[in-house]
C-alpha positions as CSV (number, residue, x, y, z in Angstrom):
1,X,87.3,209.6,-80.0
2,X,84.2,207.2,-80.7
3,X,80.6,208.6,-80.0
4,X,78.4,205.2,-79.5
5,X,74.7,205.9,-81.1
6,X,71.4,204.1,-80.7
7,X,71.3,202.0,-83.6
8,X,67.5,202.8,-83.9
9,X,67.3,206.3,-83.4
10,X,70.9,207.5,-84.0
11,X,71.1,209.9,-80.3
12,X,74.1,209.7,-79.1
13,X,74.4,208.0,-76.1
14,X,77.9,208.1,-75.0
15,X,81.6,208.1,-75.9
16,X,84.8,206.0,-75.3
17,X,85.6,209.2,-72.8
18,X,84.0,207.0,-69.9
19,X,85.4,203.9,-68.5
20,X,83.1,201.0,-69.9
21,X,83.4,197.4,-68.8
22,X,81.3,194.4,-70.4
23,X,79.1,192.7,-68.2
24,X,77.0,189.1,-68.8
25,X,78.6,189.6,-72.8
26,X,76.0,191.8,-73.6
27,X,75.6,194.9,-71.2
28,X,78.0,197.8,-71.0
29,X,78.7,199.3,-67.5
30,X,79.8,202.6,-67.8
31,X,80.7,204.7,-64.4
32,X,79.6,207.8,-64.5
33,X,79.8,210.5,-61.8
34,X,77.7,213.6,-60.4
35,X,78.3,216.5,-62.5
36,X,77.3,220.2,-61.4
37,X,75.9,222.5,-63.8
38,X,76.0,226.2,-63.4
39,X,73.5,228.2,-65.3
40,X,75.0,231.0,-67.3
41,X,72.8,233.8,-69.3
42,X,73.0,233.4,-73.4
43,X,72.3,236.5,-75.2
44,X,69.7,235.4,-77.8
45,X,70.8,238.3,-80.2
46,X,74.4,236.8,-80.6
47,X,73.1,233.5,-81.5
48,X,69.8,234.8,-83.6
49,X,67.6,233.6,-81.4
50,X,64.3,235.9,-80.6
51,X,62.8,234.0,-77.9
52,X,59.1,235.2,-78.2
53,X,57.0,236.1,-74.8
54,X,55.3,233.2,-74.9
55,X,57.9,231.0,-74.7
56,X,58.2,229.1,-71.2
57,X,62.5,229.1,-70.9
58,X,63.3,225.6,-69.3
59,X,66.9,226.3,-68.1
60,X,68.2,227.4,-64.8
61,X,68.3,230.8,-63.5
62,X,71.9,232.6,-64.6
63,X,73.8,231.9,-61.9
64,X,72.0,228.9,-60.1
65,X,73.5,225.6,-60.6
66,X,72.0,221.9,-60.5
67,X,73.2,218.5,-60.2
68,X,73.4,215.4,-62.7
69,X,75.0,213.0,-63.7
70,X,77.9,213.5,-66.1
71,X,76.7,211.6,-69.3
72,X,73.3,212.2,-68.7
73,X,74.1,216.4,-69.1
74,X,76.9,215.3,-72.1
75,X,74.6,213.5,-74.2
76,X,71.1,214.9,-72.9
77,X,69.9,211.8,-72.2
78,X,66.1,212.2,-71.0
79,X,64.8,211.0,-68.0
80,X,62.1,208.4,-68.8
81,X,59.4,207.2,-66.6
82,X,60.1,204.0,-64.3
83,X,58.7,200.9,-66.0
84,X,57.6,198.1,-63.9
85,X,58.4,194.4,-64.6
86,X,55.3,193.8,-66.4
87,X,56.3,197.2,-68.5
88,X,60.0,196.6,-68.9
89,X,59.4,192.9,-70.4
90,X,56.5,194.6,-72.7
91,X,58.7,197.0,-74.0
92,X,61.7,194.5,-74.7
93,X,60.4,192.7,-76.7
94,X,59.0,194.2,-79.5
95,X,62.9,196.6,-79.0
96,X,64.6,193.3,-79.3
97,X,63.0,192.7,-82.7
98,X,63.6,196.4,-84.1
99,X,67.3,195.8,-82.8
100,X,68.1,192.1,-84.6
101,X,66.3,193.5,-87.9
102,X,68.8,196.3,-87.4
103,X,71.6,194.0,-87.3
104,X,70.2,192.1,-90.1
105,X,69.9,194.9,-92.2
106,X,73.3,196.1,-91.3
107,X,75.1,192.5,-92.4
108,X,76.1,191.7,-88.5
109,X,74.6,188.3,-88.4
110,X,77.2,187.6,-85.7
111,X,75.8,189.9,-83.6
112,X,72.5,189.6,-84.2
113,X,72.7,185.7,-83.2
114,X,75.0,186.6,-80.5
115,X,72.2,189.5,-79.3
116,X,69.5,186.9,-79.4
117,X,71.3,184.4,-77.7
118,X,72.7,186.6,-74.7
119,X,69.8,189.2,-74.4
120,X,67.6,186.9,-71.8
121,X,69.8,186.5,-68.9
122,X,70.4,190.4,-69.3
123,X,66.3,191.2,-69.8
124,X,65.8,188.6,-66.4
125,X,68.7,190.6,-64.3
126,X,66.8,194.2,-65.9
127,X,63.5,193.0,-65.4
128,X,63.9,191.7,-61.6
129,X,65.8,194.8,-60.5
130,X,63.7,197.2,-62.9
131,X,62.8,199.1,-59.9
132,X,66.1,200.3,-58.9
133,X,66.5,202.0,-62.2
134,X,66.3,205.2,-63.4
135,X,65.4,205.3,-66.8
136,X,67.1,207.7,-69.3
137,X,66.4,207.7,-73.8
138,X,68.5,209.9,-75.9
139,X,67.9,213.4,-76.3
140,X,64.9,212.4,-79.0
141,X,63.0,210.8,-76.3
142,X,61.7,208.3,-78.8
143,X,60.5,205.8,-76.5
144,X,61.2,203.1,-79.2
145,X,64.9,203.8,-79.1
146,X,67.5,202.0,-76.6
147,X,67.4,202.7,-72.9
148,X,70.2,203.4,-71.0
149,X,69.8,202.4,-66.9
150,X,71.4,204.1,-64.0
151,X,72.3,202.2,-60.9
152,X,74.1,202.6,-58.0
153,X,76.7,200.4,-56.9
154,X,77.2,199.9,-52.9
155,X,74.9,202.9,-52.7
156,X,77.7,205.3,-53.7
157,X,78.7,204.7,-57.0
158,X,76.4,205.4,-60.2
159,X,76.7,203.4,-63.1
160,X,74.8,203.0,-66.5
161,X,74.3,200.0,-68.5
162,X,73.3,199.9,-72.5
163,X,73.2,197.2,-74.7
164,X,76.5,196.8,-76.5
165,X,74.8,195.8,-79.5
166,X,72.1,198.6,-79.8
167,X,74.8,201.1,-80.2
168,X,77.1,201.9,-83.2
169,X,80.4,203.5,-83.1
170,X,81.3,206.4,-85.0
171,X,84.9,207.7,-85.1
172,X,84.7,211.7,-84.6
């Protein structure tokens, strides 16, 4: 199996598990589906955990169950919050620097070159549809890491798109 992880942050963002299909030679799409998750109680002893009183517990009521999407719950992907055009292109740009230094750094001139070269039809498409988006980071929630952006096609079918070239591969 291949995990593909942010190349700035290292979170793992997905894995060859999903059916990915390029799109505009830059942009993975990657179908993903609605996933239920049933809460179940975790003794904190077996683990050696002591969750102290204070402690606000985040997760679902044992035996309640909530709905996501499958490789948002697999990777913990974090829901971010929705940029507007004006945002989206402010926070490409200085990304797209961090990401060709990456590549630089990393000996893929090819793909830096070919990441600078295909990366403004894909910001234009982004940026004029920004607002049908929802807006997931990896489970850092580093706000300067790679963005992955979930979509619905026809109204039915969710889908995510990440930069192909923002993410490494590592064989597990």
């Amino acid at each position: 199996m291949i995990i593909y992880k942010d190349i700035l942050t290292g979170d793992e963002m997905l894995s060859d598990t999903y059916q990915i299909k390029e799109v505009m030679e830059i942009l993975w799409k990657v179908n993903c589906q609605k996933k239920t998750i049933t809460a179940t109680k975790i003794d904190d002893k077996l683990i050696g955990g002591n969750a102290s009183q204070e402690e606000q517990q985040e997760c679902l009521e044992e035996g309640s169950s909530s709905t996501e999407m499958d490789i948002v719950a697999d990777y913990q992907l974090q829901s971010m919050p929705p940029f507007d055009r004006k945002g989206f292109l402010n926070y490409f740009k200085p990304y797209c620097k961090k990401v060709l230094k990456k590549l630089e750094e990393q000996g893929e001139t090819e793909k830096a070159a070919e990441f600078k070269a295909k990366a403004p039809a894909a910001v234009a498409y982004l940026s004029k549809n920004i607002k049908d988006f929802d807006i997931y980071s990896g489970e850092s929630s580093d706000v300067d890491g790679s963005f992955g952006y979930l979509d619905w096609e026809d109204g039915t079918t969710p889908y995510m798109l990440f930069f192909k070239h923002a993410l490494i591969e590592e064989k597990v």
